[in-house]
CHARMM-style PDB file with segment names, atoms N, HN, CA, C and O in Angstrom:
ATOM      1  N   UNK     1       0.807  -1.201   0.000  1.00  0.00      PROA
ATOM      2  CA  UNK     1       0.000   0.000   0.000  1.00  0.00      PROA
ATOM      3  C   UNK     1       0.844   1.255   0.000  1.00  0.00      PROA
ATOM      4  O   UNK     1       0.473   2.205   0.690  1.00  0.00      PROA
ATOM      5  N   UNK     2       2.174   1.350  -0.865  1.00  0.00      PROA
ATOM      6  HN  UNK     2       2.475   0.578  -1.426  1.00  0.00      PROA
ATOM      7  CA  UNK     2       3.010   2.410  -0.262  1.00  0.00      PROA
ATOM      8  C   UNK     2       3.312   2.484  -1.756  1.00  0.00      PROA
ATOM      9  O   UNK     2       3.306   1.429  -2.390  1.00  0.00      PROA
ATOM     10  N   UNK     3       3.674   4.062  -2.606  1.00  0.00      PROA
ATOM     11  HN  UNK     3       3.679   4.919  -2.091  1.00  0.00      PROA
ATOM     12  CA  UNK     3       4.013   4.032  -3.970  1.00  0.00      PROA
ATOM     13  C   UNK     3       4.754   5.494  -3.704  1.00  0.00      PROA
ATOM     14  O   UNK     3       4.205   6.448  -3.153  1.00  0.00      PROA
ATOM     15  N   UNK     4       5.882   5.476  -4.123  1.00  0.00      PROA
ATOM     16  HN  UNK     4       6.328   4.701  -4.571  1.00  0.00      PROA
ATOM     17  CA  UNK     4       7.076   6.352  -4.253  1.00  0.00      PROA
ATOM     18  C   UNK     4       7.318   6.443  -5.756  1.00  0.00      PROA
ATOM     19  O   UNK     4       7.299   5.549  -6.602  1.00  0.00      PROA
ATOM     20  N   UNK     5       7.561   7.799  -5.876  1.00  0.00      PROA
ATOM     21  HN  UNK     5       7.577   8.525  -5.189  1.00  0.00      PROA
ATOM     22  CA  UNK     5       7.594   8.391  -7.643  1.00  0.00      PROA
ATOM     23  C   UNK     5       8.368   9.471  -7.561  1.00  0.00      PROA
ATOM     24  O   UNK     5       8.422  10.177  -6.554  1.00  0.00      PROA
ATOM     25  N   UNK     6       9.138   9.709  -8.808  1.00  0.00      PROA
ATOM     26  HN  UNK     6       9.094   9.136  -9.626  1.00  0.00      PROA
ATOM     27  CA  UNK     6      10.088  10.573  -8.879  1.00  0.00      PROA
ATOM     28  C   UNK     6      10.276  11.085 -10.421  1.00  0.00      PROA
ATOM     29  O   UNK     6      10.598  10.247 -11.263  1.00  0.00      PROA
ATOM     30  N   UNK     7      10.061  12.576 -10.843  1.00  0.00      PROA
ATOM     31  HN  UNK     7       9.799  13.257 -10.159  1.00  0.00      PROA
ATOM     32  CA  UNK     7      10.266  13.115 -11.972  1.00  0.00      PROA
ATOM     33  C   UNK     7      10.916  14.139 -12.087  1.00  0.00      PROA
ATOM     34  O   UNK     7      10.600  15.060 -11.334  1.00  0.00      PROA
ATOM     35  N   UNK     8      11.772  14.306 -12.819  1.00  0.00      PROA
ATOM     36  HN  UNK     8      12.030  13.558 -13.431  1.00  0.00      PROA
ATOM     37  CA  UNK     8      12.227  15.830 -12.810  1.00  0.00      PROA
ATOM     38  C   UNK     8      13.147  16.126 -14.434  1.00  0.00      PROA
ATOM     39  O   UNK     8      12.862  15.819 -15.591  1.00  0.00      PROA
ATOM     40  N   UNK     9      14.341  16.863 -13.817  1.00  0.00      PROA
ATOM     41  HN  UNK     9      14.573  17.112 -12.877  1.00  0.00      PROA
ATOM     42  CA  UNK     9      15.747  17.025 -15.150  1.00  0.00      PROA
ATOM     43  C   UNK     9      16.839  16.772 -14.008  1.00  0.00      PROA
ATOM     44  O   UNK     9      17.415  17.585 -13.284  1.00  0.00      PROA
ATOM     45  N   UNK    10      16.940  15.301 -14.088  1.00  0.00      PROA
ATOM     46  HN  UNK    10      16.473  14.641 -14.677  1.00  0.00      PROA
ATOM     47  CA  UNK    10      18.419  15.213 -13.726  1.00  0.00      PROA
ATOM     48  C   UNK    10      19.895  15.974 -13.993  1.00  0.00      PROA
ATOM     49  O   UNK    10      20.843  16.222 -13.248  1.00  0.00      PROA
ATOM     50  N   UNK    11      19.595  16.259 -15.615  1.00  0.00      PROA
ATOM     51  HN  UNK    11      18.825  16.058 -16.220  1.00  0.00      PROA
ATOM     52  CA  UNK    11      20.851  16.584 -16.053  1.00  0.00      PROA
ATOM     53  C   UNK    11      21.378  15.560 -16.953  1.00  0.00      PROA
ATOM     54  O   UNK    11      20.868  14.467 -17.198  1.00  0.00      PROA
ATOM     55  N   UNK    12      22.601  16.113 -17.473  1.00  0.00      PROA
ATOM     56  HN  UNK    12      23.016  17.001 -17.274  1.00  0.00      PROA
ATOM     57  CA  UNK    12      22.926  17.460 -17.755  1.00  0.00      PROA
ATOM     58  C   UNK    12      22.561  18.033 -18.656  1.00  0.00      PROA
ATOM     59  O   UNK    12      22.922  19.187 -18.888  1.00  0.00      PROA
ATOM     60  N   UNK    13      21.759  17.376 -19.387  1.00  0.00      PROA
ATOM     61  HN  UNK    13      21.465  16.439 -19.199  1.00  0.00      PROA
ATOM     62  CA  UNK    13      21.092  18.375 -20.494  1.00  0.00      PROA
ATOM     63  C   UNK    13      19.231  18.319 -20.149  1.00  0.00      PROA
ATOM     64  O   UNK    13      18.742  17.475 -19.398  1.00  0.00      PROA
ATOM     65  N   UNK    14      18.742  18.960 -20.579  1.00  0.00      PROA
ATOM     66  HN  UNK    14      19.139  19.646 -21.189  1.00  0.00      PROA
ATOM     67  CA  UNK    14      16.996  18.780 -20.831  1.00  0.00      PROA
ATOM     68  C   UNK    14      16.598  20.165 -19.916  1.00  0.00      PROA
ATOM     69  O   UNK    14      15.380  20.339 -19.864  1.00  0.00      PROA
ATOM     70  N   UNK    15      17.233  20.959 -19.344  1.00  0.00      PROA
ATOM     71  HN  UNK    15      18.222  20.818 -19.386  1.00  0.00      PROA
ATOM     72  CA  UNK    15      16.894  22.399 -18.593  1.00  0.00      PROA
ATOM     73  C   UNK    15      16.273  22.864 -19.828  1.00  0.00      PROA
ATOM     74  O   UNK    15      16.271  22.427 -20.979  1.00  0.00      PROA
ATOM     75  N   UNK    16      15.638  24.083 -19.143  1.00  0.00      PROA
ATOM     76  HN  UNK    16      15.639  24.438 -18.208  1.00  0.00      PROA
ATOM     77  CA  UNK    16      14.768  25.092 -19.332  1.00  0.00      PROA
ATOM     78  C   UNK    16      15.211  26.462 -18.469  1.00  0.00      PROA
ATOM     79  O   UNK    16      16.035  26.485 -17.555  1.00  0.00      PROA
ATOM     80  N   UNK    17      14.459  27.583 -18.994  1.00  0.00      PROA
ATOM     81  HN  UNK    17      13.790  27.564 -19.737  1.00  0.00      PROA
ATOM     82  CA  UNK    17      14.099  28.606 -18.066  1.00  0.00      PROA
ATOM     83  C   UNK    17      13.138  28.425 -16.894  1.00  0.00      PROA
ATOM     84  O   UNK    17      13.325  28.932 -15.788  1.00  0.00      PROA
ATOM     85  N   UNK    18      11.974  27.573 -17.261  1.00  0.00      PROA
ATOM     86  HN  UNK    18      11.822  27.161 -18.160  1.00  0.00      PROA
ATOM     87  CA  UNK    18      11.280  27.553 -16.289  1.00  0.00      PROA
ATOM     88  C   UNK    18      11.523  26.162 -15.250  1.00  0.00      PROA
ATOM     89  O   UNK    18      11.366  26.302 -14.037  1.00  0.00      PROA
ATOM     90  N   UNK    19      11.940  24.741 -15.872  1.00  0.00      PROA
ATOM     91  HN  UNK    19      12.068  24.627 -16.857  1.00  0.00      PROA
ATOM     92  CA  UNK    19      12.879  23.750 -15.673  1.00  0.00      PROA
ATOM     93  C   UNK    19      14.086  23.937 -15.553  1.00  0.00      PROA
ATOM     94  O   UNK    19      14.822  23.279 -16.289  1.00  0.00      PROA
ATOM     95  N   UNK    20      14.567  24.700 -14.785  1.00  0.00      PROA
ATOM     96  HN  UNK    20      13.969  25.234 -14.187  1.00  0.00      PROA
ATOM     97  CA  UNK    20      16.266  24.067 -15.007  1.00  0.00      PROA
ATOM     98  C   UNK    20      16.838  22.792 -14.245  1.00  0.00      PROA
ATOM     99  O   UNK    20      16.520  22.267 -13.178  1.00  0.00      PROA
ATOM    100  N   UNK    21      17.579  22.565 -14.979  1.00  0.00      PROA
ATOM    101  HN  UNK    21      17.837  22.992 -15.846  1.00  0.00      PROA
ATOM    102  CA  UNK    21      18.403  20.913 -14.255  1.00  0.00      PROA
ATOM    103  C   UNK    21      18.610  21.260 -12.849  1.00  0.00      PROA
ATOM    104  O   UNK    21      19.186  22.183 -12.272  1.00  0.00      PROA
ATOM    105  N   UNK    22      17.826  20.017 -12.411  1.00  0.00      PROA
ATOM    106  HN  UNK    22      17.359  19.268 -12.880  1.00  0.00      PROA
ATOM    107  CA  UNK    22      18.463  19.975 -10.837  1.00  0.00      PROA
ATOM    108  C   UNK    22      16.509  19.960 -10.169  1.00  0.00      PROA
ATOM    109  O   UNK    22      16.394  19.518  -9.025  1.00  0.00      PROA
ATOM    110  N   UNK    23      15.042  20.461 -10.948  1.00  0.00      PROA
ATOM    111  HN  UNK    23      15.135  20.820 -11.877  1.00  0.00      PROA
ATOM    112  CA  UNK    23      14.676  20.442 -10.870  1.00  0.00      PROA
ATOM    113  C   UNK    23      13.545  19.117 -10.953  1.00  0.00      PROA
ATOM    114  O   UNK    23      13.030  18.746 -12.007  1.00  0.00      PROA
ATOM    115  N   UNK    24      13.286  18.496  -9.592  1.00  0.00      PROA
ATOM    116  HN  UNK    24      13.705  18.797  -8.735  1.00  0.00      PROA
ATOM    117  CA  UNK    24      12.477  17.480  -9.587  1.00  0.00      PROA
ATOM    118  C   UNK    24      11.248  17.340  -8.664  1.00  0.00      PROA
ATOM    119  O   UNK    24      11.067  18.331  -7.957  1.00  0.00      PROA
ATOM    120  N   UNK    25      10.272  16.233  -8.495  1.00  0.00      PROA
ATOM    121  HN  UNK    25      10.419  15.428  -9.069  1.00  0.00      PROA
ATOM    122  CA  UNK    25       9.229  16.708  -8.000  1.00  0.00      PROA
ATOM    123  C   UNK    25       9.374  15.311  -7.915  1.00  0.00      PROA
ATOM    124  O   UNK    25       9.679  14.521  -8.808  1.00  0.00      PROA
ATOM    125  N   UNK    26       9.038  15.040  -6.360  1.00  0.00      PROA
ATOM    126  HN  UNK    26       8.791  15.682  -5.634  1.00  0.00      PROA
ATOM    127  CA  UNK    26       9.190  13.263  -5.241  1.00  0.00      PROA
ATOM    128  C   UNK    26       7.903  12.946  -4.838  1.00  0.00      PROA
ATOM    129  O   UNK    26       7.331  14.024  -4.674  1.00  0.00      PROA
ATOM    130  N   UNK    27       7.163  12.046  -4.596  1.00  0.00      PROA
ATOM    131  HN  UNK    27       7.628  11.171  -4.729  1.00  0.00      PROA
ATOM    132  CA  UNK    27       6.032  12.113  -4.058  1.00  0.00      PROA
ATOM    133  C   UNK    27       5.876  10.507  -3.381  1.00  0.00      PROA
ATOM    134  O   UNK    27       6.532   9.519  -3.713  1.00  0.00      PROA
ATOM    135  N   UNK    28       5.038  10.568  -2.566  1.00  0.00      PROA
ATOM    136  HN  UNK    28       4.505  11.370  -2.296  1.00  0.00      PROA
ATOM    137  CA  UNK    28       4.732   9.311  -1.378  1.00  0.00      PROA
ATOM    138  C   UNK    28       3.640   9.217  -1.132  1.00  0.00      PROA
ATOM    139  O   UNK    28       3.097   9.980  -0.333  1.00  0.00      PROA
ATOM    140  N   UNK    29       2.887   8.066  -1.871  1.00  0.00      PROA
ATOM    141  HN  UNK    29       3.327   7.446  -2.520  1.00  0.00      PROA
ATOM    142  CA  UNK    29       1.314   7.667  -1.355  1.00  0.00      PROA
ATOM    143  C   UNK    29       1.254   6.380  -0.243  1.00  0.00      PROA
ATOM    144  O   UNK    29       1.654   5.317  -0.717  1.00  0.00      PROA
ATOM    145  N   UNK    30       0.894   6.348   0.892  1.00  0.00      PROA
ATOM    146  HN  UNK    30       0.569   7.212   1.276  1.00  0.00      PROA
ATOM    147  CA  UNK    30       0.945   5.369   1.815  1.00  0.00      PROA
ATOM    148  C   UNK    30      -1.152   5.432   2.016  1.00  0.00      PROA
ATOM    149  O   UNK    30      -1.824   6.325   2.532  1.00  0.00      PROA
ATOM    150  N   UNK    31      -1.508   4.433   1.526  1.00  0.00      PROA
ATOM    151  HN  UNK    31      -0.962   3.708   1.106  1.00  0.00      PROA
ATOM    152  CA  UNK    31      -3.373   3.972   2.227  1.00  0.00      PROA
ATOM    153  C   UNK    31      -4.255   5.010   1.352  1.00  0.00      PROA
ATOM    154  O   UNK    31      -5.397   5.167   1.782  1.00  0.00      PROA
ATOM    155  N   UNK    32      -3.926   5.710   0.247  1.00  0.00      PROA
ATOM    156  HN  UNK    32      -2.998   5.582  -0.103  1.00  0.00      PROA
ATOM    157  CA  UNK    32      -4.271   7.197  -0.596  1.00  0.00      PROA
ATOM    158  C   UNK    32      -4.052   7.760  -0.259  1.00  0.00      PROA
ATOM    159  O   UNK    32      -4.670   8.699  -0.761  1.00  0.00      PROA
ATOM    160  N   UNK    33      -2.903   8.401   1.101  1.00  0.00      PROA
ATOM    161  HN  UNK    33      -2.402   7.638   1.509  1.00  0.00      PROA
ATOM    162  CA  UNK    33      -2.586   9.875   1.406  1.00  0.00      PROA
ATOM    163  C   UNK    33      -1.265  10.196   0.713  1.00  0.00      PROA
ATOM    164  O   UNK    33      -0.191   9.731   1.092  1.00  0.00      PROA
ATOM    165  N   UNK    34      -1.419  11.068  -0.387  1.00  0.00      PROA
ATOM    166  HN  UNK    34      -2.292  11.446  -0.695  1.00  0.00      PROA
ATOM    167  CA  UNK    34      -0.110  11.725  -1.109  1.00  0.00      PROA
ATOM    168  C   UNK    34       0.072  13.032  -0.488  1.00  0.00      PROA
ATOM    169  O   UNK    34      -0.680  13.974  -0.239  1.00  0.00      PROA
ATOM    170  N   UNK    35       1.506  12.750  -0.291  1.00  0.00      PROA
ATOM    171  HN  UNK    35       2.118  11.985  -0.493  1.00  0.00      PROA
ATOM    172  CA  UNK    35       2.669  13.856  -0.332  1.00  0.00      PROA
ATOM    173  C   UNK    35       3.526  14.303  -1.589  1.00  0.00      PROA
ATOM    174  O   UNK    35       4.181  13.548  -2.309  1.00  0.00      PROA
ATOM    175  N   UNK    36       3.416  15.466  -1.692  1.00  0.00      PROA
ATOM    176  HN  UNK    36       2.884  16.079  -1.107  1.00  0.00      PROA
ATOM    177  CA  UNK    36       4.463  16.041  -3.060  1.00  0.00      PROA
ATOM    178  C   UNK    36       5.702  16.873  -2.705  1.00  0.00      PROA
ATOM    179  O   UNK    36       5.710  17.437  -1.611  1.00  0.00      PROA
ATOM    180  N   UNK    37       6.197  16.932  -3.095  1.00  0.00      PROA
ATOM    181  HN  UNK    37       6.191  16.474  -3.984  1.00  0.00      PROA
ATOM    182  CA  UNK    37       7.798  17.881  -2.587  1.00  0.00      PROA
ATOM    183  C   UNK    37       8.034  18.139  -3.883  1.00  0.00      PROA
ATOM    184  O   UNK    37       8.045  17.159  -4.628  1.00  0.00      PROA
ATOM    185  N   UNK    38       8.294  19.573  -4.513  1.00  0.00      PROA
ATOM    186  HN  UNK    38       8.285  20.369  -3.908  1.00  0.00      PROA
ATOM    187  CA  UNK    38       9.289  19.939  -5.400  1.00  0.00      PROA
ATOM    188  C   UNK    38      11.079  20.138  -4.894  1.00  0.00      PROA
ATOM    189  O   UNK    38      11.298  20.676  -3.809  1.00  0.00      PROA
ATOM    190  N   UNK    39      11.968  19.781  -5.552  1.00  0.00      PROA
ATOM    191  HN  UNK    39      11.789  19.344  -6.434  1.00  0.00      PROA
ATOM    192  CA  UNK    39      13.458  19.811  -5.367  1.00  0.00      PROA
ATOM    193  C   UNK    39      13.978  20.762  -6.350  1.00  0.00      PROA
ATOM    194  O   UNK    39      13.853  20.619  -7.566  1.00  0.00      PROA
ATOM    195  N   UNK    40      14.506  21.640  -5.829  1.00  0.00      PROA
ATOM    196  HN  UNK    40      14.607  21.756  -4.841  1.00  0.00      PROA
ATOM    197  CA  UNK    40      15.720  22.237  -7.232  1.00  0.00      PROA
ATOM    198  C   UNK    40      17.067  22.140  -6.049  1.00  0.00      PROA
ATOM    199  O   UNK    40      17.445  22.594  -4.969  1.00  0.00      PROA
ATOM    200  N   UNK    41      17.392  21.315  -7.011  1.00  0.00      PROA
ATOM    201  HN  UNK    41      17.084  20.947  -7.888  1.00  0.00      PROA
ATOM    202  CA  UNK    41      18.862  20.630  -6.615  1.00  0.00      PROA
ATOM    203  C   UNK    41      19.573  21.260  -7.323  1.00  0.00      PROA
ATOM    204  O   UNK    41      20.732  20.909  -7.101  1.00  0.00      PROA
ATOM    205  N   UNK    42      19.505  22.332  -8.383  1.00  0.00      PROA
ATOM    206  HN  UNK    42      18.564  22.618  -8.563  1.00  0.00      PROA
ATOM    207  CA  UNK    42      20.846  23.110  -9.225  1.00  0.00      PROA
ATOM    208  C   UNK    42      21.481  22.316  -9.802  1.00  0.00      PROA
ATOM    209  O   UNK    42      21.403  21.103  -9.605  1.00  0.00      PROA
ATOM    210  N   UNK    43      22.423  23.019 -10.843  1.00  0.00      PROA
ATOM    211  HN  UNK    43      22.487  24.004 -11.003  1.00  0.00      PROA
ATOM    212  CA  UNK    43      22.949  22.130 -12.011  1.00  0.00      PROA
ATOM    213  C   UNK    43      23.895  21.425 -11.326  1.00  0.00      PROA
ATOM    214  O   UNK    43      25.015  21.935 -11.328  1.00  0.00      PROA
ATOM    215  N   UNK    44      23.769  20.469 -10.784  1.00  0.00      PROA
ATOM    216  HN  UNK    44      22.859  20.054 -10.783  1.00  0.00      PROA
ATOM    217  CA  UNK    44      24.837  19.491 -10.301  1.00  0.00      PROA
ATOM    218  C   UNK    44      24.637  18.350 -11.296  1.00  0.00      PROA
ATOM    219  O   UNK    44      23.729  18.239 -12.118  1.00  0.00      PROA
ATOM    220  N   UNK    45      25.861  17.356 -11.018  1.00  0.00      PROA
ATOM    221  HN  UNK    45      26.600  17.446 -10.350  1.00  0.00      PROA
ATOM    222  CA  UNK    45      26.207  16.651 -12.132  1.00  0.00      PROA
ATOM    223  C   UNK    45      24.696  15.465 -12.087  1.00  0.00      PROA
ATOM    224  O   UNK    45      23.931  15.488 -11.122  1.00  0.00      PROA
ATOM    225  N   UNK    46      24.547  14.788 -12.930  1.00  0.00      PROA
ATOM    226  HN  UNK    46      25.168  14.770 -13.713  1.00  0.00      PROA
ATOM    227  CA  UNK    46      23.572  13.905 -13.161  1.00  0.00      PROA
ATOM    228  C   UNK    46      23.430  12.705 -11.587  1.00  0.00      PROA
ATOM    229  O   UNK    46      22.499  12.511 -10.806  1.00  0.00      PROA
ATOM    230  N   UNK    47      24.614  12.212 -11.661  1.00  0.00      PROA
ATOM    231  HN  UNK    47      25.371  12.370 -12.295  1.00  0.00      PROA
ATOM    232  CA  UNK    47      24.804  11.324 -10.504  1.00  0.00      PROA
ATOM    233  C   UNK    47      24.318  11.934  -9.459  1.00  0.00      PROA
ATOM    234  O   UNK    47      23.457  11.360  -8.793  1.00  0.00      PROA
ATOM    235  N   UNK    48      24.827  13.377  -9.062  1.00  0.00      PROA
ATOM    236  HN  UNK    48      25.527  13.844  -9.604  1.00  0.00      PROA
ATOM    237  CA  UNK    48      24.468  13.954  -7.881  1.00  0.00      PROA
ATOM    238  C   UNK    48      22.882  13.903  -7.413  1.00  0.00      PROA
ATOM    239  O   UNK    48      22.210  13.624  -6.420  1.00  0.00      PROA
ATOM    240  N   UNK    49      22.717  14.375  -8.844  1.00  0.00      PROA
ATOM    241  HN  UNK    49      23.263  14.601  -9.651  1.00  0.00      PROA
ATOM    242  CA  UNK    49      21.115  15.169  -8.597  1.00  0.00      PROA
ATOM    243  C   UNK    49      20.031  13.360  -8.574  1.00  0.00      PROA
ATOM    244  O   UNK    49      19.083  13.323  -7.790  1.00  0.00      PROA
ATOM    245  N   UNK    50      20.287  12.242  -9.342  1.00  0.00      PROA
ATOM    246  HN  UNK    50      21.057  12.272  -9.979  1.00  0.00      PROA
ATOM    247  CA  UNK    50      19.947  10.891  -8.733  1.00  0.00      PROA
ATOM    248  C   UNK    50      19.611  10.843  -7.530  1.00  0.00      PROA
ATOM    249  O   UNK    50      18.489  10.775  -7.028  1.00  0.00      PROA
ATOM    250  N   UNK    51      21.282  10.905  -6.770  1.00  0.00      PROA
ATOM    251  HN  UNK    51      22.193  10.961  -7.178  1.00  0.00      PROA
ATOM    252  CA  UNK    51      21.377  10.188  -5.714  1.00  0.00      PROA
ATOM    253  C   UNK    51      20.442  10.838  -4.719  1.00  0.00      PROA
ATOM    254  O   UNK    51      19.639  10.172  -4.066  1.00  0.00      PROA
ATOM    255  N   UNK    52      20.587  12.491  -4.587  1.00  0.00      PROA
ATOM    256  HN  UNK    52      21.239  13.033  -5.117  1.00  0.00      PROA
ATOM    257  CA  UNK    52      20.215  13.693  -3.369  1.00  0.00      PROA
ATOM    258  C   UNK    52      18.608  13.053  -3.793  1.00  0.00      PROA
ATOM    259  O   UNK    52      17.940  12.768  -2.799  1.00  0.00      PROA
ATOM    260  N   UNK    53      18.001  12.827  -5.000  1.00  0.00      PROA
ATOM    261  HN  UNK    53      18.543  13.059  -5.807  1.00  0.00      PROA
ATOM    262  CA  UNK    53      16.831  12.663  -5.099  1.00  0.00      PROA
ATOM    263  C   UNK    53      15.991  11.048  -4.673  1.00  0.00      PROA
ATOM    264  O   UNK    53      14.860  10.655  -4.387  1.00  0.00      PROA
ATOM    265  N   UNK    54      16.931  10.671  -4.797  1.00  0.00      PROA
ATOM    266  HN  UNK    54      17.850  10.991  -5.029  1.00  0.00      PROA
ATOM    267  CA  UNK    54      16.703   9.098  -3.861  1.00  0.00      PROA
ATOM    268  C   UNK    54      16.854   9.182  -2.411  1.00  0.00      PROA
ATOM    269  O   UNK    54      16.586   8.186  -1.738  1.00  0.00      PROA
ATOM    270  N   UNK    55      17.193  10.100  -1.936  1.00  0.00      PROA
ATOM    271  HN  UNK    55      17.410  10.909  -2.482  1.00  0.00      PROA
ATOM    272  CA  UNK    55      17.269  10.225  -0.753  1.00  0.00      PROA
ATOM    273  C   UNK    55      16.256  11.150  -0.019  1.00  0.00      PROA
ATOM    274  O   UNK    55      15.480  11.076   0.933  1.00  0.00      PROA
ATOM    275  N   UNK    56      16.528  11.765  -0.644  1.00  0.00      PROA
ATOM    276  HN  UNK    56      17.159  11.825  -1.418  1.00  0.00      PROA
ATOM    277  CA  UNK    56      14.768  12.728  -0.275  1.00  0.00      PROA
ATOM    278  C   UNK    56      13.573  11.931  -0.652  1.00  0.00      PROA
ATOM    279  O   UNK    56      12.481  12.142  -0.124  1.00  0.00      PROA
ATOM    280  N   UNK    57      13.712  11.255  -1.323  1.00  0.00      PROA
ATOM    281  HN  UNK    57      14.599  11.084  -1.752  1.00  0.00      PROA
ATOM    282  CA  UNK    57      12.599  10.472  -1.203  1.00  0.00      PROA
ATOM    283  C   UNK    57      12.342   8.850   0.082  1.00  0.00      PROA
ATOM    284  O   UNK    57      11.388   8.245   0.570  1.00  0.00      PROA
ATOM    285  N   UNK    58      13.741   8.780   0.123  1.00  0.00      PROA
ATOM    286  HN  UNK    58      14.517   9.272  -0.274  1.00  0.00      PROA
ATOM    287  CA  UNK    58      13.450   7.531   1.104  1.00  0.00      PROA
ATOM    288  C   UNK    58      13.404   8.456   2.209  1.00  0.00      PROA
ATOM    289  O   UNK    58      12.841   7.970   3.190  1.00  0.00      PROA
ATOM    290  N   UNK    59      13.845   9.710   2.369  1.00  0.00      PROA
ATOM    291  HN  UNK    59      14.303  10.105   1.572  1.00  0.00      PROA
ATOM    292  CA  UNK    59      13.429  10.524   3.844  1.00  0.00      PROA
ATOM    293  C   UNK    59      11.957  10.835   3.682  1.00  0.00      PROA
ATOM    294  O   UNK    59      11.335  10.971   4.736  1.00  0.00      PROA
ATOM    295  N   UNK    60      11.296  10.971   2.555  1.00  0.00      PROA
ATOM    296  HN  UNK    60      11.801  10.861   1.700  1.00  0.00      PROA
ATOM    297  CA  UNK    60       9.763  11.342   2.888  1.00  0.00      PROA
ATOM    298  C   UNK    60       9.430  10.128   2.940  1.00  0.00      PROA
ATOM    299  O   UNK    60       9.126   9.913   4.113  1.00  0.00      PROA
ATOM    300  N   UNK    61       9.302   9.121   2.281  1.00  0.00      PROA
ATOM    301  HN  UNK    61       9.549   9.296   1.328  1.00  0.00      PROA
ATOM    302  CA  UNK    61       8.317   7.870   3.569  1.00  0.00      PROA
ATOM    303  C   UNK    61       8.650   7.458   4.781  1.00  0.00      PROA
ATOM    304  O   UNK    61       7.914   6.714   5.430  1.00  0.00      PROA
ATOM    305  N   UNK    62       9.910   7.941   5.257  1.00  0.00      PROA
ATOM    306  HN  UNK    62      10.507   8.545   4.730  1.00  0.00      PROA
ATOM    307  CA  UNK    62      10.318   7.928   6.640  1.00  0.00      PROA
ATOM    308  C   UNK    62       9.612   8.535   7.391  1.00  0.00      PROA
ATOM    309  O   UNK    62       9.167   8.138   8.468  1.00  0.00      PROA
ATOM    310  N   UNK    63       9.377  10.043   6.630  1.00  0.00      PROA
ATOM    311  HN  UNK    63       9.739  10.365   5.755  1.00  0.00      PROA
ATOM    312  CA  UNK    63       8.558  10.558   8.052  1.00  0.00      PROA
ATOM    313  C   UNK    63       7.059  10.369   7.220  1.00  0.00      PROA
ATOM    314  O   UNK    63       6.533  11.456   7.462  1.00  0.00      PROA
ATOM    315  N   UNK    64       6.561   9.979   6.792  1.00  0.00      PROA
ATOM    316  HN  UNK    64       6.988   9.096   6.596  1.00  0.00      PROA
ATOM    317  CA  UNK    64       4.894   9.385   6.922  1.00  0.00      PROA
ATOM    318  C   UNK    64       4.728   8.069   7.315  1.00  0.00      PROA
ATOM    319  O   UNK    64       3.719   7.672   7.898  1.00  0.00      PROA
ATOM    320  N   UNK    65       5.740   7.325   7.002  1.00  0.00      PROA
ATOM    321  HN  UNK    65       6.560   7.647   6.528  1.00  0.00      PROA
ATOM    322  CA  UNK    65       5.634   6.082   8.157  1.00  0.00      PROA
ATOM    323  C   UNK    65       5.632   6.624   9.672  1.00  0.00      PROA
ATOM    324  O   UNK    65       4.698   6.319  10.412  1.00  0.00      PROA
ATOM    325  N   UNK    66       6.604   7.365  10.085  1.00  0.00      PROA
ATOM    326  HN  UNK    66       7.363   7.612   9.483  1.00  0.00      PROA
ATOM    327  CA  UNK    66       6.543   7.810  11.182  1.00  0.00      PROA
ATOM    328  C   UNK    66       5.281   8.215  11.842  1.00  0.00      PROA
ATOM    329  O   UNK    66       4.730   7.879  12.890  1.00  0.00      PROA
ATOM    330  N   UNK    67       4.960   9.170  10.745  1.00  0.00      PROA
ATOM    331  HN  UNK    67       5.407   9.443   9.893  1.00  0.00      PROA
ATOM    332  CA  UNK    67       3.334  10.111  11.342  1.00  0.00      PROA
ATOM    333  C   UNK    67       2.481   9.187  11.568  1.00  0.00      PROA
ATOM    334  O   UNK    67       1.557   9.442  12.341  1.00  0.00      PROA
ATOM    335  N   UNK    68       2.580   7.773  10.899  1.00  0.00      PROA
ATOM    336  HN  UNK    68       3.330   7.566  10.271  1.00  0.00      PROA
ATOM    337  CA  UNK    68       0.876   7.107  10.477  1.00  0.00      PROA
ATOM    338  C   UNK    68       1.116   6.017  12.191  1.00  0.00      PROA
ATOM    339  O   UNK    68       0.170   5.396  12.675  1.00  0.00      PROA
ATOM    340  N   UNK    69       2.650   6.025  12.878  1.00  0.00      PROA
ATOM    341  HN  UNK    69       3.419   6.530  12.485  1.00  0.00      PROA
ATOM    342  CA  UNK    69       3.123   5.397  13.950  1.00  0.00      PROA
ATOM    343  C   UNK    69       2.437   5.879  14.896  1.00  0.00      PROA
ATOM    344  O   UNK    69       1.905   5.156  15.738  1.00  0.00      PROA
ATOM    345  N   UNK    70       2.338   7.323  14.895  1.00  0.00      PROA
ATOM    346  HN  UNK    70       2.770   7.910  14.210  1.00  0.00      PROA
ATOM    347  CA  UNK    70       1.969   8.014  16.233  1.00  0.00      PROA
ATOM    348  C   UNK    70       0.633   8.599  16.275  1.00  0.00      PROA
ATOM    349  OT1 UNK    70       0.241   9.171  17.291  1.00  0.00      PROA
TER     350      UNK     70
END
């Protein structure tokens, strides 16, 4: 019952003015309650902007697992 999603511009190419690289958007549905987070992570290298974004995302079902605990 838990669905984690992730879109954005990694990099290093596909920016915009209104997109620029580094720009992504994480989201966490646990039972139908979604959470959204936008990220601008800045033009960091491709790997970077992955990894920081895998991680912000395993930190947001951390804390809604948490919340749904207490």
């Amino acid at each position: 019952e838990v669905g984690l999603a992730t879109t954005g511009i990694a990099g290093p190419d596909g920016g915009t003015e209104e997109k620029p690289v580094g720009t992504v958007w994480i989201a966490c549905c646990i039972k139908g309650k979604i959470k959204t987070h936008l990220l601008q992570l800045g033009n960091r290298d491709r790997l970077t902007n992955i990894q920081l974004s895998s991680l912000a995302i395993l930190n947001l079902l951390r804390l809604e697992l948490n919340e749904i605990r207490e």
